[in-house]
N, C-alpha and C positions, 0 to 999 in steps of 0.2 A: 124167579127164573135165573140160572146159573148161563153166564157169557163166557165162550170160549175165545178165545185167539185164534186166529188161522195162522199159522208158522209163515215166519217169513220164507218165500224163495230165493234157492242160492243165485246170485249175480253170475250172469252167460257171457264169460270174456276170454279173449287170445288175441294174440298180433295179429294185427288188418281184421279186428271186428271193429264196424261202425256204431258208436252209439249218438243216443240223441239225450241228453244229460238233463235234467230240470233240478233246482235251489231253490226253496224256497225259505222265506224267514217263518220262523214258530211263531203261531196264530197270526198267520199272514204280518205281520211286522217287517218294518225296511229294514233291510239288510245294507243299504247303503242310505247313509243319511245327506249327504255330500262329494262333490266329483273327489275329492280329497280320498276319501275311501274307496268309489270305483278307481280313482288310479294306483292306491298301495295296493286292490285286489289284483288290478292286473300287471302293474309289474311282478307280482308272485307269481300271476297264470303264465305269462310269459317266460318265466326263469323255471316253472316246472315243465312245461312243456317243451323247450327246447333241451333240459337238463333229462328229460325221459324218454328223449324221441317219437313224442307221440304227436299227432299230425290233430290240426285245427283248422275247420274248415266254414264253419261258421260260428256264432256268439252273439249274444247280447243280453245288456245286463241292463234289468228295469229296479223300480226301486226295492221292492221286497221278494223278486225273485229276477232267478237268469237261467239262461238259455244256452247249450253248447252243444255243438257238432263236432266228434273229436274221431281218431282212430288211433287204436290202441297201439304201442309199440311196444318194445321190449319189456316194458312196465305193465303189471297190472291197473288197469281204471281205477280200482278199488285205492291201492296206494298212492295212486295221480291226487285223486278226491281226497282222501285221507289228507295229507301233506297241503292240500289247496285252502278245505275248509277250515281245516284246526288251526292255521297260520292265521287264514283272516278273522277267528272269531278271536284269535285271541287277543290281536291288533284293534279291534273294532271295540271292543270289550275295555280294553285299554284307554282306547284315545277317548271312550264315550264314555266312560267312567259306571260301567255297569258291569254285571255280574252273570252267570247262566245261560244256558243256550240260545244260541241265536240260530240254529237251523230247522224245520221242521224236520223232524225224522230224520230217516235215511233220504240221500238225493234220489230222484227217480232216474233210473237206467234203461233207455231201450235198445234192445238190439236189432239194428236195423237192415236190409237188405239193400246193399246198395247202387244198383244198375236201378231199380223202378224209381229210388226215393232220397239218395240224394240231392239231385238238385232241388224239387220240392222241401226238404227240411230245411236247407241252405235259403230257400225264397220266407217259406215258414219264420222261422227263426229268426232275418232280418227284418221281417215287418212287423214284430213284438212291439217296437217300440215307436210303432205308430197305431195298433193297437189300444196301448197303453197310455196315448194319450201324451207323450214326453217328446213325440214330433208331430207338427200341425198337418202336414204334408209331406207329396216325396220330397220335391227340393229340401226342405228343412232333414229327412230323413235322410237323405245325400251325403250331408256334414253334421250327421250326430256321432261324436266323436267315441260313443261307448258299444257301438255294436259295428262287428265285421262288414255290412253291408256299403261305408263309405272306403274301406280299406280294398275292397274288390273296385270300387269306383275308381280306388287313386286319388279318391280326394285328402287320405289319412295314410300312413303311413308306420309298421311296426314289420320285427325282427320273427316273429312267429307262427302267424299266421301264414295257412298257404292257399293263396291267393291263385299262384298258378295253377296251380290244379286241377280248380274251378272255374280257372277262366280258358283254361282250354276243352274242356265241355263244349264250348260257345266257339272258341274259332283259333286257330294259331296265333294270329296277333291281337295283339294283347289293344287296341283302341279299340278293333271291331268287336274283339269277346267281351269289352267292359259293355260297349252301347247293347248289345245282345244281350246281357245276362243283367243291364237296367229295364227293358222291353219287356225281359220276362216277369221279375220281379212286380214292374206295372199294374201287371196281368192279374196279378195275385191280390191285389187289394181288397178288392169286390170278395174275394174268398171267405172272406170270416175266419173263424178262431182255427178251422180244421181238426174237430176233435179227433179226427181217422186218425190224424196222425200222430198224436200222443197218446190213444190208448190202447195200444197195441193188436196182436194179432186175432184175437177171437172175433173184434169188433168187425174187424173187414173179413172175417169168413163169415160173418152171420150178414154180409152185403149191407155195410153202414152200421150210423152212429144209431137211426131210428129204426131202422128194423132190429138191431139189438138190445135196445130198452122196449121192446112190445115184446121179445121174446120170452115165454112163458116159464122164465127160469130166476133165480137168486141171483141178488147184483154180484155178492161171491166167486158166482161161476162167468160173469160178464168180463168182471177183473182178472180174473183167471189168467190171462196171458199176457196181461200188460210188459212182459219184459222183452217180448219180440215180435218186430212189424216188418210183416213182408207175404210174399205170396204162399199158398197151401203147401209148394213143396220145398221150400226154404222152411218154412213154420218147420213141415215134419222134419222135415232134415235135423235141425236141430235139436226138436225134442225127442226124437228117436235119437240121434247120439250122445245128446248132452254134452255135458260139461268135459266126460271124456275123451272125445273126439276135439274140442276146443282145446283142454288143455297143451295134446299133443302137438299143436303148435306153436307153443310156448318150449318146447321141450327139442323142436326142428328148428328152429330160427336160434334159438340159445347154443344150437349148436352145430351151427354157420351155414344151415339148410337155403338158404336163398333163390333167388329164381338161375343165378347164373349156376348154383351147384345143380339146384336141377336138373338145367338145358345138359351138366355133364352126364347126369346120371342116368336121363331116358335117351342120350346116344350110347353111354357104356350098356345099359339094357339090349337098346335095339341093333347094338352093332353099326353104331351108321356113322358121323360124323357129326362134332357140335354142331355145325353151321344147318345140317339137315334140316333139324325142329325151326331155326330162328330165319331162315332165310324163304324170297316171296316165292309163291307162286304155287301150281297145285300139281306139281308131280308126286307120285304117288308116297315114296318114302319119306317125302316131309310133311304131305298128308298126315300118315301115322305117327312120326314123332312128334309135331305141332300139337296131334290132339292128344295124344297123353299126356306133353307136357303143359297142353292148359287144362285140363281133367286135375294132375295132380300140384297145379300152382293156385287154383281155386278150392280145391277139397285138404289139399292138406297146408298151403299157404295163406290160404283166405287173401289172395289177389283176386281184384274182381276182374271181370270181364271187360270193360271200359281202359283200364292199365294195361290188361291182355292186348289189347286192339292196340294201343300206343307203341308197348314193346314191340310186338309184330308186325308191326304196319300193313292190319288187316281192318275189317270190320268188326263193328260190337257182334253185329247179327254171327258173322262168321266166326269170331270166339266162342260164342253162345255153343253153336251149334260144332263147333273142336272141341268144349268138353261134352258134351254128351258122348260122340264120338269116341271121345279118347277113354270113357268110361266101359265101352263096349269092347274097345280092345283090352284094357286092362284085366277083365275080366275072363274076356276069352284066352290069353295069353297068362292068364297066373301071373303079370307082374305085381313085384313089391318093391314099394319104393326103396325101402332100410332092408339090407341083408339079413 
């Protein structure tokens, strides 16, 4: 019998795409043999990440594999990773006096949608390492000083992580959003491993982990879409533009496309006044400029919805429903955003 390979899939990234990152060491092997090595790993994670602008919002690192919640910034993932793991293998390589690969494979990338499932990967993510058996409990999980989840507590303290972010999810001050977003975390214990959420999108359109392995198909087509988790019309979204439509964001932001040029360029559109789209209330012309310009701050900025609601000092629900909106005027009006 002659064994094919299935072709690797290309990697689905742009600035403000969310991924959910996994390392692991070859044939399961630690990757970290001592705190000594988790901290030369993260002073490098720390000095790439703020040296690439790329936003980190959860983390944690077990002994033969780690865990990252990142968004991408001006940098591609692909060269973050590059730059992260080649550094520590070759450090680790070094200080242990051995020789060949320390990663399994490629890292695993998913690209996530992020109003349903950040907070969930951010709870995810943090509870690995009780999981894994390296904290007894929460309290000991509180002050385990290698994953982001005491760093949101305030019990630990670093220059990279963003912290605020995620703790205003939970509530504007920062005591009540820690107790809040420890409550939740809680919550999550009883959870188990949550395979939904690392094995991407096919699994939760076939309604779970078990209705997916009873379906009468090749594990091939099961893995099939492990590289994006989110609902049916983010899925399609995606795979119907691809890599395309992503790259073009890389290509508006490099060239100083941002939320505030926007807000100039659907007033020079609509004729109206910058403040129209960015100011409260629901008269009608700031009705239409509001919604095109969260239509084309989410389609073509990959700003979520949740940051929408912040800048505007509206609702998530009512960002939601300003890009749709703003997607139907754009249409009906033939605007384009680039001349």
């Amino acid at each position: 019998m002659i064994a094919f390979l299935m072709p690797r899939k290309a990697r689905i990234d742009a600035p403000g795409a969310l991924h959910h990152i996994i390392i692991r060491g070859i044939e399961r092997r630690k990757i970290f043999l001592d705190d000594a090595d988790r901290d030369f790993f993260l002073e490098r994670f720390g000095r790439i990440i703020k040296e690439t602008h790329t936003s980190c919002f959860a983390w944690a690192l077990m002994d033969n594999h780690a865990h990252f919640l990142i968004r991408t910034g001006l940098t591609p993932i692909p060269t973050v990773m590059r730059r992260l793991l080649t550094g520590h293998a070759v450090s680790f390589n070094r200080r242990h006096h051995r020789n060949g690969h320390l990663f399994q494979n490629r890292y695993k990338s998913i690209l996530c949608q992020e109003d349903p499932y950040l907070l969930e990967l951010v709870r995810y993510i943090h509870l690995n390492p009780l999981r894994s058996k390296l904290a007894t409990d929460y309290s000991e999980l509180a002050r385990y000083p290698y994953s982001g989840h005491s760093f949101l507590l305030g019990k630990c303290h670093n220059e990279w992580q963003d912290t605020s972010y995620v703790l205003l999810l939970f509530d504007r001050k920062k005591p009540k959003a820690r107790f809040l977003y420890g409550e939740f975390v809680k919550k999550g214990i009883t959870g188990g491993k949550r395979p939904d959420l690392i094995s991407g999108s096919l699994i939760r359109r076939l309604g779970g982990w078990s209705a997916a392995v009873n379906e009468p198909q090749d594990a091939e087509r099961i893995k099939g879409d492990e590289r994006i988790l989110g609902d049916s019309d983010f899925i399609d979204m995606i795979l119907k533009n691809g890599q395309e439509m992503l790259e073009r964001r890389y290509h508006l932001k490099a060239g100083g496309c941002d939320f505030d040029w926007l807000v100039e360029r659907v007033s020079q559109l609509l004729n109206t006044n910058k403040k129209t789209a960015i100011r409260q209330g629901r008269y009608p012309d700031t009705v239409e400029a509001r919604s095109v310009l969260c239509f084309w701050a989410v389609r073509e900025l990959g700003i979520n919805t949740v940051e929408l609601s912040k800048r505007l000092h509206i609702s998530q629900p009512t960002a939601s429903q300003s890009v749709k909106r703003g997607e139907k005027i754009v249409e009906k009006k033939n605007l384009k955003l680039l001349a």
